[in-house]
N, C-alpha and C positions, 0 to 999 in steps of 0.2 A: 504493500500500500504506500502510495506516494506522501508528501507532506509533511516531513522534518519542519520545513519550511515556508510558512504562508506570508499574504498578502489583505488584508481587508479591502475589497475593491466598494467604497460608497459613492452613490454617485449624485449626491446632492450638489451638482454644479450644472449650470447652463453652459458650458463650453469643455465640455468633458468629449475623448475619442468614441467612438463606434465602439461599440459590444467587441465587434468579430478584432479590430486593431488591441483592444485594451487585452485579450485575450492571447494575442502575438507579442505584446509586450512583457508579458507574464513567462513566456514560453523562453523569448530571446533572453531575458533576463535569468534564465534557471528559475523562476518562483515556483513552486511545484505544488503550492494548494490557496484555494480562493475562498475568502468567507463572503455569500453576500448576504444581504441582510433583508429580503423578500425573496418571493418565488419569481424571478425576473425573467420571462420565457425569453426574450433574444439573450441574455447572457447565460442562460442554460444549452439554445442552441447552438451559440459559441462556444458554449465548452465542448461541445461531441467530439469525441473524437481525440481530444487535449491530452491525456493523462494528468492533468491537473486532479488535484484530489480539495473536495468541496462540501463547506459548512455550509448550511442551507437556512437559513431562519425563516419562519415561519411570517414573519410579519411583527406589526405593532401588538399593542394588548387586548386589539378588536378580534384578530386573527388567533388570539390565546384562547379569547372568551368562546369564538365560534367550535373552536377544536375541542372545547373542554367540553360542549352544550349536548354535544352527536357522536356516537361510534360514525355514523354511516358520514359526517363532515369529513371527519378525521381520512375514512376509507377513500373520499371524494379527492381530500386534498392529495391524498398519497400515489392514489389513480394518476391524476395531473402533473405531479410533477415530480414521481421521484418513479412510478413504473415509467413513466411516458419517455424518460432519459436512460432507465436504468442499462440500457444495453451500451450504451457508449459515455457515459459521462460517469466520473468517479463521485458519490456523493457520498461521502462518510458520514456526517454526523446532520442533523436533525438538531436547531436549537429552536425550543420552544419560549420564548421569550427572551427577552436583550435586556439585562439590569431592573428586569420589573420590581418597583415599586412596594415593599411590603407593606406599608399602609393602603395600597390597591387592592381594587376588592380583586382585583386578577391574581393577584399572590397565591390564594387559597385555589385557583384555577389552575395554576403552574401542573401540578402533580395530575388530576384530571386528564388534562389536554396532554400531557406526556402517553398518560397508560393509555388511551385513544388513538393517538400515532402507534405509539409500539407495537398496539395489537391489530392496526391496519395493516402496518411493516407484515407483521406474522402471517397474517392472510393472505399475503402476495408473496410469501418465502424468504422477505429480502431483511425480515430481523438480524440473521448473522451478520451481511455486510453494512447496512445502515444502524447506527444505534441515534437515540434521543436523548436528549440532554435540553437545558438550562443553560444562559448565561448570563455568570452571577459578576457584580461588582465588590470590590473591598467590604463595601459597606453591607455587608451579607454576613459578614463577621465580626464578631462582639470585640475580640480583645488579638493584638495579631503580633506583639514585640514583648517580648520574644517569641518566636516564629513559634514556639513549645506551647506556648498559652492558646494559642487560634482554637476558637470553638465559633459553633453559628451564633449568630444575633437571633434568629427566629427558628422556634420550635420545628414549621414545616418544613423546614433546610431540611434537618434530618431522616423525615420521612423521604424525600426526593433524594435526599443521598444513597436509601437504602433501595429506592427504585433501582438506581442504576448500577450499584453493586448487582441486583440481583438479574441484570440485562445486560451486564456488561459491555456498559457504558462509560464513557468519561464524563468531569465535570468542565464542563466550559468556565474561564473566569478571564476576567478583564483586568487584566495588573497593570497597574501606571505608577511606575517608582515617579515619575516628571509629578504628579500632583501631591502625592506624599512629601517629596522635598521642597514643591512651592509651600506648602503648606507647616513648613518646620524645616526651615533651612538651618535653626538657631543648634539644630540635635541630627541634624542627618548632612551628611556634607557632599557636594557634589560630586565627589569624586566614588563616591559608595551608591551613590545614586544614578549614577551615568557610564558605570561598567570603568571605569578612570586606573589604571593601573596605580598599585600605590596607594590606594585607598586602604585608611586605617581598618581592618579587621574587625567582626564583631561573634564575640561567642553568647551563644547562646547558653543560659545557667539552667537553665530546666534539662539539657541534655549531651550540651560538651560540645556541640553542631557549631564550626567556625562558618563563617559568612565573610565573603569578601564585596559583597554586590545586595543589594536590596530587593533584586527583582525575587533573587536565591532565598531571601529572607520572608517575603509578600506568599510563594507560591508556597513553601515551607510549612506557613501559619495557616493556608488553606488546606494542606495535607494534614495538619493536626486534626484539624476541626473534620477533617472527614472522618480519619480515626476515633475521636470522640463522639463522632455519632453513629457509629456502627458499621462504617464501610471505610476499612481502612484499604482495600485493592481497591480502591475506586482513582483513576488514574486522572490528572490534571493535567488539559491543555490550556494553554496559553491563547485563548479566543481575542483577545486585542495587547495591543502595548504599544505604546511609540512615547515619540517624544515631540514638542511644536517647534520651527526652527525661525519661528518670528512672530512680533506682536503681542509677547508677558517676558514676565519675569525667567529670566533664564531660558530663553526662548532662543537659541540661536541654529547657523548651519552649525557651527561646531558640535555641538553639543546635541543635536536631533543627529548626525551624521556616527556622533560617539556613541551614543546609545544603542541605534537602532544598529550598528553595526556589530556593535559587543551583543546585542539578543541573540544575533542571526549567526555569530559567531557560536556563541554559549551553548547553543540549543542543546546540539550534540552530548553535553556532559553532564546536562540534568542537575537535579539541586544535591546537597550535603543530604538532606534526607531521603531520597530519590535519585540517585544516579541513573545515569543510562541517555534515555533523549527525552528534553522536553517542546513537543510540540508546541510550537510558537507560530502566530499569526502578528505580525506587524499591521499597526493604525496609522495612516494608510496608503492606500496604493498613491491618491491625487490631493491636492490641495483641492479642496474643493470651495465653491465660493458659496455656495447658497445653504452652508451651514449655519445652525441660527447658535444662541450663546455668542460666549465670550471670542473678541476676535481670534485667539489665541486657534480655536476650535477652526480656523479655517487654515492652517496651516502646519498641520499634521503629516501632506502627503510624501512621500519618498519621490514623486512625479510631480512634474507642472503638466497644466492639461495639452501640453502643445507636445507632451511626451518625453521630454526633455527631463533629465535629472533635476532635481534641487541640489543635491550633491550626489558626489559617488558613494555606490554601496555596491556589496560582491555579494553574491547567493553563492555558498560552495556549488561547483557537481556533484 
């Protein structure tokens, strides 16, 4: 299965390439897996064919609510867009919500609209290769420094955890060491936060676990918290991360070029509690311009829309 290495391709921009080019630029670049974030039928049909390996979202929290309401929706949606590819397009994971909201009344929907998809998946055969998953933000988790403390913030985390132990699924999480350290520069220093060789070391006291890097330390606290809730094989990828390289605080090329380079670099050797590979998906492929929020937020991409780098960055072969 392809995908060491991903890409978040969003496409909230008016001056963004074609489907079928943004797909060629993935390819020439080595990217080897594409998250997008609806069921977008031309960038599905761009993918046939790709070997690209592909996280699929489901949509907003209207799309959660729909999936959770019907077995026979769930069967609809899966008809449409994961049999109607499945002969040529690689789609590995099924996320069923992007950082929903636990005061939403969708939260309680999450687990629902999972076990809906997965028993769609079943009915069509394609549970072994497709699994469903969640994707969670930081803030899914109560306490995360040291990486040994990580437990969930909300009760139903747990239950959803124990879904996907028991489907043998991943948890999707969205790690951004770049807003931890805006957020507490006073205690976290750039150099631990941006992959920076040379950055002071941090051991963890709950289990002797050294840390050289934050991301190592963020993914860590999310493996805890799965062990503490009863699915301790449940395996962590890395569904977003980057860095902005203009327009806030700490916002430069330098430093979106040092990070995202060090992710794409790190993958391969997985955390101090996890060794091995950790599937990483970089935020994102384009600047995009008709993202709303903080300016900050439009200038995430590894690409300008004209295809052109922002800077350089290497995908191993």
């Amino acid at each position: 299965m392809g995908g060491v290495h991903g890409v978040c391709y969003g496409v909230l921009g008016d001056n963004l390439p074609s489907r079928a080019d943004v797909v060629q630029l993935y390819k020439s670049n080595n990217i080897q897996a594409m998250r997008i974030y609806f069921p977008d039928q031309a960038a599905l049909a761009a993918l046939r064919g790709s070997g690209i390996a592909v996280i699929l979202d489901v949509g907003g929290v209207d799309a959660v609510r729909a999936l959770a309401s019907s077995a026979s929706a769930a069967a609809d949606w899966v008809q449409a867009n994961v049999q109607a590819y499945q002969s040529d397009v690689l789609i590995k994971y099924i996320a069923v919500g992007n950082e929903v909201d636990p005061g939403d009344g969708a939260a309680g929907l999450l687990l629902p609209a999972m076990r809906n998809v997965h028993a769609a998946l079943a009915s069509a055969g394609l549970d072994g290769s497709v699994k469903v998953s969640t994707a969670v933000k930081m803030d899914a988790f109560a306490d995360t420094f040291p990486p040994s403390r990580g437990v969930f913030a909300q009760g139903y985390m747990a239950d959803v955890a124990r879904f996907l132990a028991d489907t043998g699924a991943p948890l999707l999480a969205n790690v951004y060491p770049y807003f931890a350290y805006r957020d507490d520069p006073r205690n976290i220093s750039l150099e631990f936060a941006s992959f920076r060789p040379g950055a002071a070391t941090v051991t963890d006291g709950g289990n002797g676990l050294v840390y050289t890097n934050l991301l190592d330390a963020m993914v860590d606290a999310v493996y805890a918290a799965l062990e503490k809730a009863g699915a301790p094989g449940v395996k962590v990828v890395v569904s977003e991360s980057g860095w902005p390289s203009a327009s806030g605080f700490a916002a430069s090329v330098d430093n979106a070029r040092q990070y995202n380079q060090g992710v794409i670099d790190h993958a391969r050797q997985g955390t101090p509690r996890k060794p091995g590979v950790l599937e990483t998906y970089v935020f994102a492929m384009f600047n995009e311009n008709q993202k709303t929020g903080d300016e900050i937020e439009r200038h995430f991409g590894l690409f300008n829309p004209d295809k052109s780098p922002v800077y350089p960055i290497t995908f191993p072969n």
